[in-house]
N, C-alpha and C positions, 0 to 999 in steps of 0.2 A: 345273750352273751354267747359269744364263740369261741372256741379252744380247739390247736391243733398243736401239741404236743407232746413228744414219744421220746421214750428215756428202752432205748437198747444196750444191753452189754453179750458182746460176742466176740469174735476172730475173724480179721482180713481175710478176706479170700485174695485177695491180689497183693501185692506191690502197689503204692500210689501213685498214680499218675499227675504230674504237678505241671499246667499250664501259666505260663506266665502273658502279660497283655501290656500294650505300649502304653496304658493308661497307672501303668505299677500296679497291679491286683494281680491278684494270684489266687487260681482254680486248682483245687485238687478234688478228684474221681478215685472214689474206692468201695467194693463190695465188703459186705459185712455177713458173715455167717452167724445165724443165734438159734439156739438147741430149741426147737417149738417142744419135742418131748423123747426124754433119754432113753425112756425104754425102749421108744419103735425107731430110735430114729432121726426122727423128724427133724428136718432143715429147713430156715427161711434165710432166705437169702434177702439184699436189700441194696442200692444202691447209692452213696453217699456222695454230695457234694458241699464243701467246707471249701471258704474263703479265707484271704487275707495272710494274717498272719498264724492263725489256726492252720491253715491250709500247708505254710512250712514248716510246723512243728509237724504235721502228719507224715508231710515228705521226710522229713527227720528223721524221725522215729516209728515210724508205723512200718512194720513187713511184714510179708504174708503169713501167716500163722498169730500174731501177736494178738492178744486180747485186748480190747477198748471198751470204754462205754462211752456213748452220745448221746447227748439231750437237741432236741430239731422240730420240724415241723416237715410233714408230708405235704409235697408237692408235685405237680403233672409235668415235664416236659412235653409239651403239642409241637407237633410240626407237620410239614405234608413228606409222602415220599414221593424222593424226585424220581423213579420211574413210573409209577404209575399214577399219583396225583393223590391219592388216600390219603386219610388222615389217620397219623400216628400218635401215641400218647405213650409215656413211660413214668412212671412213679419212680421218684426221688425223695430222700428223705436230705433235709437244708439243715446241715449241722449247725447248731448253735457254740455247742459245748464238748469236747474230746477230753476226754479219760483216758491217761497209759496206764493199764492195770496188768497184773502180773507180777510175778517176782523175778527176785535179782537174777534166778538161775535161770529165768524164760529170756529172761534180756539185761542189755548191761546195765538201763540205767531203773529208778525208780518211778512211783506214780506219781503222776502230777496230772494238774487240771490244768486248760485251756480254755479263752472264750473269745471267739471271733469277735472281729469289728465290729459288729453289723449296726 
């Protein structure tokens, strides 16, 4: 048996970036900030990509500072770079599930659950 699934809650580091495709799908790109430990510190950062109709509830409602949590699976983007031909890799975490969390006085609206198409 295999299992690749992560449940983060933390705060946008960005704005969402919301890519639309002649095929009607919808891509949104957004960093996630979550406290690794309060006393020193400690930031992980993480990069998120969520589809569909998840993807314009993010555009929505997601701005930089606001607190979410996301249930997903860790994935690689591989590519080559096109100037010198190396092979590249970035972890992504493939949102399943988006959480607006926070209260009324962080943002205007309430929490609610989401769960993409997939």
């Amino acid at each position: 048996m295999t299992l690749n699934l992560l449940h983060l809650v933390g705060r946008a580091g960005r704005d969402p970036e919301l890519k639309y495709f002649e095929s009607g799908k919808v891509k949104c790109s957004l960093s996630l900030a979550v406290d690794r430990n309060r006393k020193t510190g400690e930031t992980d950062w993480f990069e998120l990509e969520i589809w569909d109709k998840t993807a314009e509830v993010a555009g929505n409602y997601v701005k930089k500072g606001k607190q979410i949590g996301i249930v997903g699976a860790l994935k690689f983007d591989r590519w080559n770079d096109k100037t010198t031909g190396e092979g590249r890799e970035k972890p992504l975490i493939l949102v399943d599930r988006l959480e607006l969390l926070g209260s009324k006085r962080d943002d205007e609206g309430s929490s609610s659950n989401y769960d993409s198409d997939f």
